[in-house]
C-alpha positions as CSV (number, residue, x, y, z in Angstrom):
1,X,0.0,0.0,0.0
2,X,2.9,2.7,-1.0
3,X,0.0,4.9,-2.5
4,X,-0.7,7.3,-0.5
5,X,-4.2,7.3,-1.9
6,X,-5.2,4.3,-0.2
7,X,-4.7,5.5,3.0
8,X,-6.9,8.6,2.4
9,X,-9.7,6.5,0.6
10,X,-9.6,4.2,3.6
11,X,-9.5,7.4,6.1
12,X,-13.5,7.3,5.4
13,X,-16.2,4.4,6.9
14,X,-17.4,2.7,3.7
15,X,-21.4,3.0,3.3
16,X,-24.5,1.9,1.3
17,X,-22.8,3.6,-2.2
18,X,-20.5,5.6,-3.1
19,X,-19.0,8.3,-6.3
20,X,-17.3,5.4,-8.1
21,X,-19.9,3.1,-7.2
22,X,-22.3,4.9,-9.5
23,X,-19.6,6.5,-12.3
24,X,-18.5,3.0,-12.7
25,X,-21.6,1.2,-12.6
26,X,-21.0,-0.6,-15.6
27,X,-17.6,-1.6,-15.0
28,X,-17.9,-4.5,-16.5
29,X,-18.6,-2.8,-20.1
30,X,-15.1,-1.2,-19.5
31,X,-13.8,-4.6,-18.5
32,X,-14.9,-6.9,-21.2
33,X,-12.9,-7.1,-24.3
34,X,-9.6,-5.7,-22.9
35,X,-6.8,-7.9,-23.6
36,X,-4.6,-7.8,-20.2
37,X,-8.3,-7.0,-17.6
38,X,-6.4,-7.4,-14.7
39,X,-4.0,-4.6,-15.8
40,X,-6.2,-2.4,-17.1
41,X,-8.1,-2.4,-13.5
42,X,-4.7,-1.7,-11.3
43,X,-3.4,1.0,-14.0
44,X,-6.3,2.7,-15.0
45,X,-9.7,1.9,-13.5
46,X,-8.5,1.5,-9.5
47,X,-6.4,4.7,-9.7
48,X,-9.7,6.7,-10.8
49,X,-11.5,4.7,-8.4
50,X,-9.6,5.9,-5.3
51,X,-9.3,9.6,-6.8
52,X,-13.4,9.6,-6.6
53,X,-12.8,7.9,-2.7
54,X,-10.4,11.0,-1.9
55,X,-12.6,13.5,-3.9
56,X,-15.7,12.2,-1.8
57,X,-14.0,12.2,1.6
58,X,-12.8,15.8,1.4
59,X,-16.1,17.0,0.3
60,X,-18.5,15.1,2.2
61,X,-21.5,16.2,4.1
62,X,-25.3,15.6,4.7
63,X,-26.3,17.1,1.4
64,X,-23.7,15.4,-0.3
65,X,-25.0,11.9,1.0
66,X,-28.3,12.7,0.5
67,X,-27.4,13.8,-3.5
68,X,-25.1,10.3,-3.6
69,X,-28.3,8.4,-2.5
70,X,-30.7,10.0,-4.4
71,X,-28.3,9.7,-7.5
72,X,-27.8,5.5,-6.8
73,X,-31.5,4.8,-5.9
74,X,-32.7,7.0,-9.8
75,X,-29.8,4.9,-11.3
76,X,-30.6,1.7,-9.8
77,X,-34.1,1.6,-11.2
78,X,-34.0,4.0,-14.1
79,X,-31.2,3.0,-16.1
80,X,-31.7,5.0,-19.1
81,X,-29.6,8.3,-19.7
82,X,-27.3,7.4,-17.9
83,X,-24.2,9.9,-17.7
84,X,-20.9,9.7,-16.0
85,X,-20.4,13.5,-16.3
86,X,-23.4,14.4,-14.7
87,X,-23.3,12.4,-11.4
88,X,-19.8,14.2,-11.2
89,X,-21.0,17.4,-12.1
90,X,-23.4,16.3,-9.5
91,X,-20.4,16.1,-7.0
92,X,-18.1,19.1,-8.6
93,X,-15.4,16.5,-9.8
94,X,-14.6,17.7,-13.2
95,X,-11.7,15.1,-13.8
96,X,-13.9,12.7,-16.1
97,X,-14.1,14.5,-19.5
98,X,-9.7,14.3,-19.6
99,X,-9.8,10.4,-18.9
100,X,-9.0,8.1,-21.6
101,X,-9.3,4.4,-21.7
């Protein structure tokens, strides 16, 4: 654990959901196909999920939960227009739009 990013994204209690819980809810679209899967989730896919952990632990409050939950329980049952830059528009973390896969 010589990330440092680990020990801030485990500085926080985990809960019902979370910011990368619902940007990456279809993980496994992002997953399937790759040639090396196991290295594309350690190089690319883990590091953003922790930067989401940090970016939610610095920033978190009441509202903020209450936004996160509202966010997962629309996405949960209404799966259409779905948008990764709107649930972190939602949250103020512009960081998606420069991420390539």
């Amino acid at each position: 654990m010589s990330d440092p990013r680990w020990q801030a994204a485990l500085s926080v209690a985990p809960g019902i959901t979370d910011l990368a819980t619902l940007i990456f809810r279809e993980e496994e679209q992002l997953l399937s196909g790759r040639e090396d899967v196991d290295a594309f989730y350690r190089q690319w896919l883990l590091p953003k999920k922790l930067d989401l952990s940090i970016h939610y632990a610095r920033n978190r409050s009441l509202s903020t939960d209450a936004r996160l939950l509202a966010l997962t329980l629309r996405h949960v049952f209404r799966r259409v227009n779905f948008s990764r830059d709107y649930i972190a528009q939602q949250f103020s973390y512009g960081g998606i739009s420069t991420w390539t896969q």
